[in-house]
N, C-alpha and C positions, 0 to 999 in steps of 0.2 A: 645450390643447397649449402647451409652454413655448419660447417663441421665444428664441435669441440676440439679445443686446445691440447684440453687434458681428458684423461679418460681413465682407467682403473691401471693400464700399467704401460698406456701410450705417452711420451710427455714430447712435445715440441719444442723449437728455440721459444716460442712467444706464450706456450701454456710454464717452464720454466721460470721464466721472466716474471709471471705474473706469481709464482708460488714464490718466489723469494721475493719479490716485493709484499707481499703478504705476511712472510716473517717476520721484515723489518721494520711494520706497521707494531705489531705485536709483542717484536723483541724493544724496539724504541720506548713503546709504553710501558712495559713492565719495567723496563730501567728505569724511565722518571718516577714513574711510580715509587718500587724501590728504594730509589735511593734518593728520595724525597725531597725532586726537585722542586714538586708542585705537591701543595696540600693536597691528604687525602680526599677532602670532599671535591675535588677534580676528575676525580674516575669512578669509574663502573662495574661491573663487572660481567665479563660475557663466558660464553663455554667455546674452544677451540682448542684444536688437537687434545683433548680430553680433558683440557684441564683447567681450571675458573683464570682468567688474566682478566689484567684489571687494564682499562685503556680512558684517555680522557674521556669525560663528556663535554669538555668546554668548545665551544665552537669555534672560536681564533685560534687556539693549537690546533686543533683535526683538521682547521683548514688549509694550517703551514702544514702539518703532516702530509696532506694529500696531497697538497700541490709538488712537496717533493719528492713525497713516494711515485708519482707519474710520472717526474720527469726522470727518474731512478729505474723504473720499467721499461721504460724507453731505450735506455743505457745499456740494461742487462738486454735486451732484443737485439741488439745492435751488437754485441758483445764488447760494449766500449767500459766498461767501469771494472775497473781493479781494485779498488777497495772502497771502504764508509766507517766514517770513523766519529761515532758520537763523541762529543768533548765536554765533560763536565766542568765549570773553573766557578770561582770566588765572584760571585755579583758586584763585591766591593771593591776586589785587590783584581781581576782577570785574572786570579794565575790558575792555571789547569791544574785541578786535582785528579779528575780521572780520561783515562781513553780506553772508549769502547772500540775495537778496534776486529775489524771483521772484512777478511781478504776473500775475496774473490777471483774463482777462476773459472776461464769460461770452456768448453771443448769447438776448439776455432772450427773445426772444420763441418759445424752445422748451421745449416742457414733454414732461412721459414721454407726451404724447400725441399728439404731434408728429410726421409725415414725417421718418422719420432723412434727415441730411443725407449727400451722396456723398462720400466721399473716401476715397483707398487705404489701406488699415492699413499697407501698405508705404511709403507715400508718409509717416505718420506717424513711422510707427519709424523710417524714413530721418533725418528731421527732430531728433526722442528721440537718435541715433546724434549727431548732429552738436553735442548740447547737451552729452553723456555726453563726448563726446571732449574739449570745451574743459574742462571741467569737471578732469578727468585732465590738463589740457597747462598747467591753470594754475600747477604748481609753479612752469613756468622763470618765470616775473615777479615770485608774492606773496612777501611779506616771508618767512623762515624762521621760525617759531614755535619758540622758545628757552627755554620756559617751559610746563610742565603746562598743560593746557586741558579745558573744561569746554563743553557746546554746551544751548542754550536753545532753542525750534522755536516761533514766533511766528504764530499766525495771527488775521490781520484776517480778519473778519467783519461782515459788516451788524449792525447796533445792536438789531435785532430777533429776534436771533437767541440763543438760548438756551446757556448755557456748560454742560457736564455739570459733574456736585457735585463732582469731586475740581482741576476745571479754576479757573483765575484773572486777573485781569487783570496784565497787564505793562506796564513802561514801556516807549518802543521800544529804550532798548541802543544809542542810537545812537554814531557815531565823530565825535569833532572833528576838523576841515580832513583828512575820507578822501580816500582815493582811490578813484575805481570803473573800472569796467571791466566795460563792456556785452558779455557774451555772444550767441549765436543765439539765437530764439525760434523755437518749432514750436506748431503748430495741429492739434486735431483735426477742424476744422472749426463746432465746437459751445464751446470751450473753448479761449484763445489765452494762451501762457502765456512771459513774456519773462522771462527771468534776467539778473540782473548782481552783479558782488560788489565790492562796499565793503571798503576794509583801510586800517589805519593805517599809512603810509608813513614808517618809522621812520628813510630816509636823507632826508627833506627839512629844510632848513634852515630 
C-alpha cells in the first residue's frame, strides 16, 4: 500500500526533499520575475502559500526549470547538496550582478527509513510565505538592473556525487566588495534552508 511522503505534521527525508524543491521552483520565478530577467508577458500568475507568485508560462524555461529542479530533489533525498546559488550577470559584459544565494543543511542522521520528523505543513508554508514575500519586497533596496540579463542556477554538491552528462562544473560568479543582505530562513524540520542575496552596489564610492 502506498503511503504519503508528507502528511499534516509527518515529513520524511523524501516528502522534504520534495517541499524544498517546490520552494525553489517558486522562489526562482519570483526572482526572474522580479528582477526582470525575462519580460513580464513570460509569467502567470498562480496562488501558493497564500499568496499570488508569478511563475513562467514559457515552455523552454519551465522545461530547464524542471529538469533541474528533479535533479535538485534527487540531491536534497540523498542529502548530497549544500547549497544553490541563482546568478544574475550582464547578457553583454558576463560580469555577475547579483547572487541568490541559499545554503542548505541537511539532519544526516535521517534516511527514507527513518521516523518522519513532526512538524506542521502549515507551520512550513507559513515560513516558505515569509521567504516568498522578502524575496518580492526586495525591489525597494537592490540596485535597478539597466541592462539585459542572463541567470546561471549553481548547485554545490558533495564531491562524491555524480553530475549528469549534459551537466558542468562552474566557477562561483562571484561579486567584488558586494553587498548582502540576509533574508528569513525556514525549516522543514529534516531540511533548513537560509537565503541571502549579494549585489553589486553600483552607488558606493
Amino acid at each position: 500500500m502506498q503511503t504519503s511522503t508528507v502528511t499534516q505534521n509527518a515529513i520524511t527525508l523524501k516528502g522534504s526533499a520534495q517541499i524544498v524543491a517546490e520552494f525553489f521552483n517558486y522562489g526562482i520565478n519570483s526572482i526572474l520575475y522580479q528582477r526582470g530577467v525575462y519580460p513580464q508577458e513570460m509569467f502567470a500568475t498562480v496562488q501558493k502559500y497564500g499568496l499570488t507568485i508569478l511563475v513562467t508560462c514559457d515552455k523552454s524555461l519551465q522545461k530547464y526549470l524542471d529538469t533541474i529542479l528533479a535533479q535538485l530533489k534527487d540531491w536534497l533525498e540523498a542529502k548530497a547538496v549544500h547549497q544553490v546559488v541563482l546568478v544574475i550577470s550582464s547578457a553583454d559584459t558576463k560580469e555577475t550582478l547579483e547572487r541568490w544565494e541559499f545554503r542548505i543543511q541537511s539532519d544526516e542522521e535521517m534516511t527514507n527509513n527513518s521516523k518522519p520528523k513532526e512538524k506542521e505543513l502549515s507551520d512550513i508554508q507559513n515560513e516558505i510565505k515569509s521567504v516568498i514575500r522578502q524575496i518580492v519586497a526586495s525591489v525597494t533596496y537592490l540596485p535597478i538592473l539597466e541592462t539585459a540579463c542572463a541567470f546561471d542556477l549553481l548547485i554545490y554538491t558533495d564531491k562524491k556525487s555524480r553530475l549528469p552528462n549534459n551537466w558542468e562544473d562552474s566557477p562561483p560568479l562571484l561579486i567584488e566588495g558586494n553587498e548582502t543582505v540576509h533574508l528569513k530562513s525556514f525549516s522543514t524540520s529534516v531540511h533548513t534552508v537560509d537565503t541571502a542575496v549579494c549585489y553589486k552596489n553600483t552607488f558606493k564610492m
